[in-house]
Structures are given as C-alpha cells and as structure tokens.
N, C-alpha and C positions, 0 to 999 in steps of 0.2 A: 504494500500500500504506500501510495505518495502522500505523503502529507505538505508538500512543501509548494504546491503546483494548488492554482484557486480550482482544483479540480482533481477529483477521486483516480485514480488507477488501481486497477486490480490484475493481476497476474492470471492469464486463463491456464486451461487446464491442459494436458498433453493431451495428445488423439486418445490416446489408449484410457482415458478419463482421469489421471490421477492426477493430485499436486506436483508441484515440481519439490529435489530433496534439498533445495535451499531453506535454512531454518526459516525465515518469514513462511513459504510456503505452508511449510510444516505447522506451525503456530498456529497464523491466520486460516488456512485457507485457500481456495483460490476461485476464482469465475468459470462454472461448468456448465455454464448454457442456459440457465433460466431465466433470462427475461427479453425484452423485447428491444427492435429498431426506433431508433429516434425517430430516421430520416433523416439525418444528419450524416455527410460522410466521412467516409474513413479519413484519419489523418495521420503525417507523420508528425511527430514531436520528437526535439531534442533534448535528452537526457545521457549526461556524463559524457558526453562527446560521442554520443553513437544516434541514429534516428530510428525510430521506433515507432512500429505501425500501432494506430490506435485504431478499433473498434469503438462507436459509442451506444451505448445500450441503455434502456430504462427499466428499473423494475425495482424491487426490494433488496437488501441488502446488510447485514448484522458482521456487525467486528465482538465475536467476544475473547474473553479470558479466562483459558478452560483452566486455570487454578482458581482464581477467585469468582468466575463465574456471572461477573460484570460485564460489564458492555456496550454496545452501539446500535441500536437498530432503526432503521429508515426505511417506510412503507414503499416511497417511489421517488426515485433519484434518477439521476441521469448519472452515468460512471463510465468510465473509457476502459476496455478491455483491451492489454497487452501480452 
C-alpha cells in the first residue's frame, strides 16, 4: 500500500491467485479481483524511478491488523491496482 501518493495503491494478485512473498504482501494482502471499472484509464505512474502500470478500480476495501485486529475499512473507493 502507498501511502505517500493523494491516492490508494494496492498490489494485485499473481495469475495463479496468490499474494506476492514480499512481507507487505504477506501482512496486508493484496487486490484479487473484486471490484469494478471506473472508466477511467489505465495509467502509468512513477515510483522509485521505475513506471508502473496502474489499473483503476472501485469497490470496497479493508487494511487490517491480524495481531490487534484493528483496522480500515471503506465501503467504495476508487484505488489503482499495480
């Protein structure tokens, strides 16, 4: 997840449906498909000196914290899927 950007990124899933094994992955989560097209298109964004195709998607979406079990959740957002 980007926090840093006036806008959400979430890491999608591999073909074979699983997280990736980078610890964010791991922790958070990742984007496996469930929600819908803005209409909006695809973009590239620059992050760490690389460009990086975005997806923009709208739908619901939860960050929690599988120790304390707190969290984030948002009924319908719009969010870039990378």
């Amino acid at each position: 997840v980007d926090t840093g950007s006036p806008f959400l990124l979430v890491e999608g899933a591999r073909p074979d449906g699983t997280c990736g094994q980078a610890a964010n992955a791991q922790r958070w989560g990742c984007y496996k498909g469930a929600a819908r097209g803005t209409g909006l298109p695809d973009t590239d964004e620059l992050f760490g000196g690389e460009d990086v195709g975005v997806q923009w998607r709208q739908g619901a979406f939860a960050l929690r914290n599988a120790s304390s079990g707190g969290g984030l959740a948002i009924d319908d957002a719009i969010f870039g899927r990378i």
